[in-house]
TIVOMI-465481 format. One record per residue (C-alpha): x negated, y, z negated; residue in one letter. Coordinates in steps of 0.02 Angstrom, whole numbers, plus 32768, in hexadecimal, padded with zeros to 4 digits. Layout:
XYZA
...
end
This chain:
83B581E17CF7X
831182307D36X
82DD82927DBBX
828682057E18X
8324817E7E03X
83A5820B7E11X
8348821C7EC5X
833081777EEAX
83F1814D7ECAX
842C81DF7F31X
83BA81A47FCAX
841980FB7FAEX
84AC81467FB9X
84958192805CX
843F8105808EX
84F3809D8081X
8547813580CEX
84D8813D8172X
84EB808E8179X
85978083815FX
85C7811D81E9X
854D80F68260X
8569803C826FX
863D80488260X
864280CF82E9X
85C880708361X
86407FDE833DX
86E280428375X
8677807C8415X
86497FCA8444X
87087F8A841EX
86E07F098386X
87557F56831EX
87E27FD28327X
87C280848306X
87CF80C58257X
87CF80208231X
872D801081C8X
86B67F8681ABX
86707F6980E0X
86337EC280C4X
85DA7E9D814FX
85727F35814CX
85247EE78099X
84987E978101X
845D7F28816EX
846E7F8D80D2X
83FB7F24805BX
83807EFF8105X
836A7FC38111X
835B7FCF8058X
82DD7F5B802DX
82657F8780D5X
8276803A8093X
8250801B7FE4X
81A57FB3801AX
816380558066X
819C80C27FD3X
821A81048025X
829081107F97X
81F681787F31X
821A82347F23X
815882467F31X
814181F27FD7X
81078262805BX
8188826A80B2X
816182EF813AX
80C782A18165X
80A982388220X
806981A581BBX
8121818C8150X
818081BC81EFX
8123811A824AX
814080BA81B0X
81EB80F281A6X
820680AC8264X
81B0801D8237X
82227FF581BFX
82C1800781FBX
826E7F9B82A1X
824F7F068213X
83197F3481CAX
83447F1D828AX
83107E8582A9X
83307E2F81FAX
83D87E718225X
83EE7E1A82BFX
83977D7E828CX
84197D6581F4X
84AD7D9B8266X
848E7D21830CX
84277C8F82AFX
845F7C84820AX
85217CCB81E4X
85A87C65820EX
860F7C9182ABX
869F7D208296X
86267D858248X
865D7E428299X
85A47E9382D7X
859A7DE98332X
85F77E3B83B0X
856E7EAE83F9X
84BA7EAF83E4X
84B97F628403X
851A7F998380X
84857F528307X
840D7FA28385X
8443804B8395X
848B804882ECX
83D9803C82A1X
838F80CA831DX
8416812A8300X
83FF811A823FX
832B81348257X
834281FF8267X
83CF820381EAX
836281AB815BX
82E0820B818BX
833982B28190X
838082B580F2X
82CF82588094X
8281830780CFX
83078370808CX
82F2830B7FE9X
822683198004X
823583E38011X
82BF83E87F6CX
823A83807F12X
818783F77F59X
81FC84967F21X
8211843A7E6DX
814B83FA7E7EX
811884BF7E8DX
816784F77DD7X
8107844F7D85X
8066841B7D5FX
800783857D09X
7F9B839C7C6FX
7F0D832F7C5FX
7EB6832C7BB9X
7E0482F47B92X
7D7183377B8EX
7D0083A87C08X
7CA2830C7C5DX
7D5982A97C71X
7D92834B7C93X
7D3283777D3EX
7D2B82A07D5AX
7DE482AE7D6FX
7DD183457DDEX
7D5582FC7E5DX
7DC682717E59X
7E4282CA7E8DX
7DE9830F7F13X
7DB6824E7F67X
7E6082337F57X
7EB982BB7FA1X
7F0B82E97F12X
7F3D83A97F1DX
7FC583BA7E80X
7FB684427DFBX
7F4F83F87D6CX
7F36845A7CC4X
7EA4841A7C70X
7EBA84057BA6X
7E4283D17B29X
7E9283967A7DX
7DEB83C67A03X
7D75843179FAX
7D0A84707A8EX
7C5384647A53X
7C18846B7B0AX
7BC684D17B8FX
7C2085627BDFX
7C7485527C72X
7C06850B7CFBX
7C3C85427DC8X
7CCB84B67DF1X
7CE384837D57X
7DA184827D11X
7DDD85157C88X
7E0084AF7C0FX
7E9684E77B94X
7EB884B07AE1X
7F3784197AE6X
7F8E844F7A5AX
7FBC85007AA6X
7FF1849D7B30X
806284307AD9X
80CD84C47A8DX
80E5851E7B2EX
814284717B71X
819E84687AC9X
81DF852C7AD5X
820685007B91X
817A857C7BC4X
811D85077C3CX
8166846D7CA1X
80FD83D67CAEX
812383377D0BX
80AF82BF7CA7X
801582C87C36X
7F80826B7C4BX
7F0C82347BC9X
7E6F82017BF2X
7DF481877B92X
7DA682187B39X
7E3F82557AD8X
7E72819F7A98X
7E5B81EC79D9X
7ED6826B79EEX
7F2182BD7942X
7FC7828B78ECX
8033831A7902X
7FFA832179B1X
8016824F79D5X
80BF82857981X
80FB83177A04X
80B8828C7A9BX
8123822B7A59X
81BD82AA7A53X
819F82EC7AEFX
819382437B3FX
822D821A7AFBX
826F82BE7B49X
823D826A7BEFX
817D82AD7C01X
812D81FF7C26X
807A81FF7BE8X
7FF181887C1DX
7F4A81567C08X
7ECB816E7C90X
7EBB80D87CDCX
7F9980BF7CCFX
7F86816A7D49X
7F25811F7DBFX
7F9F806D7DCFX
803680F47DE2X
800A81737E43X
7F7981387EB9X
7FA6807A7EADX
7EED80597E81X
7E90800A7DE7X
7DF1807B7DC4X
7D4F801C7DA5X
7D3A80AF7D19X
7DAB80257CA9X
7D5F7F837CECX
7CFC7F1C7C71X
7CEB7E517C64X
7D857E3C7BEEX
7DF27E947C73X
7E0F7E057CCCX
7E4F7DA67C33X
7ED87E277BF0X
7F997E0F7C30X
7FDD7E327CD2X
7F937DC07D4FX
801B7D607D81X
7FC37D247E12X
7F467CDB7DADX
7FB97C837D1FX
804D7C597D88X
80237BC37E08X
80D27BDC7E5CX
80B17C867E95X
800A7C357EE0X
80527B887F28X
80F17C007F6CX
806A7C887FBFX
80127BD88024X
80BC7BA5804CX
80CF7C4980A9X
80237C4780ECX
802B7BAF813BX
80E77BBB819FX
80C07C7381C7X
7FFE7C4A8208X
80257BAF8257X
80BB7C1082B9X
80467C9D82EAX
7FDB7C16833AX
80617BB7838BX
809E7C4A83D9X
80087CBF83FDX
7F777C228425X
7F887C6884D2X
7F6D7D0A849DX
7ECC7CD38442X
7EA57C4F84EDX
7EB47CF78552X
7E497D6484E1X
7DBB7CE584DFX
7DC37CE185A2X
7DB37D8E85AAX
7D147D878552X
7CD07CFE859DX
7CE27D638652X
7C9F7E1B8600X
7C0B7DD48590X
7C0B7D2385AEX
7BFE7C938513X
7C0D7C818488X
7CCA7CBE8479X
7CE67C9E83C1X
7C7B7D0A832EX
7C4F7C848289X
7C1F7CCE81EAX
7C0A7C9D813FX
7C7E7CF880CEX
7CAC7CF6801BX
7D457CAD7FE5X
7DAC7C7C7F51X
7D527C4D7EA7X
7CAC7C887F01X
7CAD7BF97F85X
7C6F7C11803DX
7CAE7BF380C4X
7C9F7C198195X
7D237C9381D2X
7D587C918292X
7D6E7D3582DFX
7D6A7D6783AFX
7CC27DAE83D0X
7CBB7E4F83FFX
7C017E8583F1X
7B827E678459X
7B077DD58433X
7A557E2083EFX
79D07E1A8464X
79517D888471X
78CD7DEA8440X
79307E1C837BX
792F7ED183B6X
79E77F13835FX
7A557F8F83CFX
7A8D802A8382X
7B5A8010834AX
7BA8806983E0X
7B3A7FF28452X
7B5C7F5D83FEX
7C267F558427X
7C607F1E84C5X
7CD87F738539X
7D527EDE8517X
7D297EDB847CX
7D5B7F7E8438X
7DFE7F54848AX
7E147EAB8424X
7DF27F20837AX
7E637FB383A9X
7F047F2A83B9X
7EA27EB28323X
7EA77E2983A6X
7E037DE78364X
7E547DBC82BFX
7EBE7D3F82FCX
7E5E7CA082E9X
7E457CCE8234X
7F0D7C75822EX
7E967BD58250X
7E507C19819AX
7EDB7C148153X
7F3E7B6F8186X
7E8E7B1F8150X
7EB87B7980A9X
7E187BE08099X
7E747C8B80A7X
7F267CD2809AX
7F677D5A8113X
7F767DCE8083X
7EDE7DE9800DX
7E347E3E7FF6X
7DC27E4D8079X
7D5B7DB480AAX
7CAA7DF68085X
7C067DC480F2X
7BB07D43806BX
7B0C7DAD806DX
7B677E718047X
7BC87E087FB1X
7B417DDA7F49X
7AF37E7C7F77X
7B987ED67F2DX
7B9B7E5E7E8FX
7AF47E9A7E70X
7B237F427E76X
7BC67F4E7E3CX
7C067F257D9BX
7C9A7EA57DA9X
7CA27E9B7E67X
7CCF7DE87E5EX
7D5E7DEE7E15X
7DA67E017EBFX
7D7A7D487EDAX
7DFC7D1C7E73X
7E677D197F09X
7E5B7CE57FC0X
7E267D56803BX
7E9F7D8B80A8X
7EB57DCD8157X
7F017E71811DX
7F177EA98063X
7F3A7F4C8000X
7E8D7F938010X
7E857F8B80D9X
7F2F7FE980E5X
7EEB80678068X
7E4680948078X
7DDE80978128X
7D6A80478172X
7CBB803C8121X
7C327FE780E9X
7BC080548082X
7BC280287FACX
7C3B80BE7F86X
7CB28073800CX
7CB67FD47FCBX
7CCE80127F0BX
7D5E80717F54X
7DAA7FF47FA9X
7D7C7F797F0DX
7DFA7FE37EA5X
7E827FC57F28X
7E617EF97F1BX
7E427F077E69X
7F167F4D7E65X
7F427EC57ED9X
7EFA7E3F7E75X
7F5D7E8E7DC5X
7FFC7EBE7E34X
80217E227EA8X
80D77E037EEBX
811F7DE07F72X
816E7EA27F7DX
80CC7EC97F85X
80807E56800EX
811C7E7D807EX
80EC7F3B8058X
80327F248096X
80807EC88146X
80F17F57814DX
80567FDC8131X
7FE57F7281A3X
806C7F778249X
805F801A821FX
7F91802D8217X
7F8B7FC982C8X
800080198320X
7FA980C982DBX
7EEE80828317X
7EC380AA8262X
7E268035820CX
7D8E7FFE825BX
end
């Protein structure tokens, strides 16, 4: 077993423990069962509630941040969502004579008593695994241009691991320019892991150094065997940034295996199953929130209250999206107020809590978005970004959707870099759809509201 499943498998482990301690001596407290006598079954649900809401925000990943305010929030957020699925299966579905029945609070304060727990021993796990982080590297191999590419991609991204450059022939190149990566030979490399002289958690190989010799495709493939996982460039990005990298886009991309959303209609008539009962409960039960909203506009900037726009949607048609206005309307005479101007005072309010998204769930009961997908794009900046970049419509393949993986990783922004950034983030959503990973993005978007993160 490897580092990474050891680790996730122990934080199981004391996952069932907290769970197990925390909820049988809140039950003795509360009197709904006998002390030291402990309840097992039952504590199943909770257990696999807390699990699974932990494993959407990586939470079982030994290379989560785990000290950071954003997983902390996440973290919360979680075991909020493990709460109330908790409570939901124990008072509206389970049978009667089912023990936490007894008390509410035992499921309440069980689960805040379990937040600083999880969260405690996740950082003492985070800190075992940054010590381990310090004595290993990665070795990327390719040449000098993929060489400093993968360095200033590092750099956008945040990325701040120890990286040995390698290059697996010979150098016929310039000397070292300022910034640029020394770059080692891969073979000298490759011996110092095989006499145990230098610890590496992965190699990377980018496009450059697909021709690689035999004897050194043979020690890859003995050291991968060791358990030294090596990928290609654009398998790096997918794993550890969770991003496809328009570097390995071309028009046959969209054809190779892997898109289950696109070649399995169940996954698409299940995903407008769950658009329609979840959007036509949010406007059942907030339509007074929205009637409320567009009064408050109507008194602070007067009519109209609603914001129509022609969008892009799935297979390239258009279509008007609904939205709470919350700019002011251009003056008669077509002069255009600078961007702090241009928001109302209510209006900046309505963005900061994403009130002015909800009649978009109008969009989706009439089918024309999903709540989870790319970005609805203006119809004008669309074919403006086909024209300039190279396979942008792919993300047409799906519906737009209210939130999606690119809007809970990658800010607000409108420039071209922006949107090829945020491309790459649809571009993984499109390859990688489940449902794990739509109930991950509501997860990550709670989070991104309640953080005033975006626009």
């Amino acid at each position: 077993m490897n580092s990474a499943r050891l680790t996730a498998f122990l934080l199981l482990v004391l996952d069932a423990a907290a769970v197990g301690m925390v909820f049988n001596v809140l039950a003795w407290i509360r009197g709904i069962s006998e002390p030291g006598s402990w309840i097992t079954l039952p504590l199943l649900g909770p257990l696999a509630l807390l699990a699974v809401a932990v494993y959407l925000i990586d939470g079982y990943d030994e290379r989560t941040d785990m000290l950071s305010l954003d997983y902390t929030s996440l973290h919360g957020i979680a075991l909020v969502a493990a709460t109330v699925g908790t409570l939901l299966l124990t008072f509206a579905i389970i049978p009667a004579n089912y023990p936490l029945q007894g008390s509410r609070a035992v499921i309440l304060l069980g689960f805040a008593a379990c937040l600083p727990l999880s969260l405690g021993y996740r950082r003492f796990f985070y800190l075992r695994y940054l010590q381990r982080q310090r004595l290993r590297h990665l070795l990327f191999v390719g040449d000098r241009v993929s060489c400093e590419a993968f360095q200033s991609e590092c750099a956008l991204n945040a990325f701040d691991r120890k990286i040995i450059y390698a290059h697996a022939g010979p150098q016929r190149e310039a000397p070292d320019a300022p910034q640029s990566p020394h770059l080692r030979r891969f073979s000298d490399c490759l011996e110092e892991i095989q006499k145990g002289q230098s610890s590496v958690e992965a190699i990377i190989l980018s496009d450059s150094s697909h021709a690689l010799p035999t004897d050194v495709s043979d020690i890859l493939d003995e050291l991968y065997f060791q358990g030294v996982p090596t990928y290609t460039l654009a398998h790096f990005h997918q794993r550890y940034w969770r991003k496809i990298s328009l570097a390995h886009i071309n028009q046959v991309w969209l054809f190779q295996e892997g898109f289950r959303i696109a070649r399995e209609p169940v996954f698409l008539r299940l995903k407008r199953l769950v658009d329609l009962i979840l959007a036509g409960t949010g406007l059942i039960l907030f339509g007074w929130v929205i009637a409320l909203a567009m009064l408050g506009i109507r008194l602070t900037d007067g009519s109209p209250t609603l914001f129509k726009q022609r969008r892009i949607g799935k297979n390239r048609i258009p279509f008007t999206v609904y939205k709470l206005r919350t700019m002011r309307l251009s003056p008669a005479d077509g002069t255009l107020l600078p961007d702090n101007e241009r928001i109302t005072r209510f209006g900046r309010f309505l963005r900061a809590s994403r009130l002015d998204e909800f009649p978009q769930l109008w969009n989706v009961v009439r089918g024309e978005m999903s709540l989870i997908g790319p970005r609805a794009e203006w119809e004008a900046n669309a074919r403006a970004y086909e024209n300039a970049i190279p396979c942008y419509h792919f993300r047409h393949l799906v519906k737009p959707g209210i939130t999606g993986w690119a809007q809970v990783n990658y800010p607000y922004g409108t420039n071209l870099e922006n949107t090829r950034r945020k491309l790459e983030y649809d571009l993984y959503y499109i390859r990688h759809f489940s449902f794990i990973l739509d109930a991950s993005i509501v997860l990550k978007t709670i989070h991104t509201i309640l953080a005033g993160k975006g626009r």
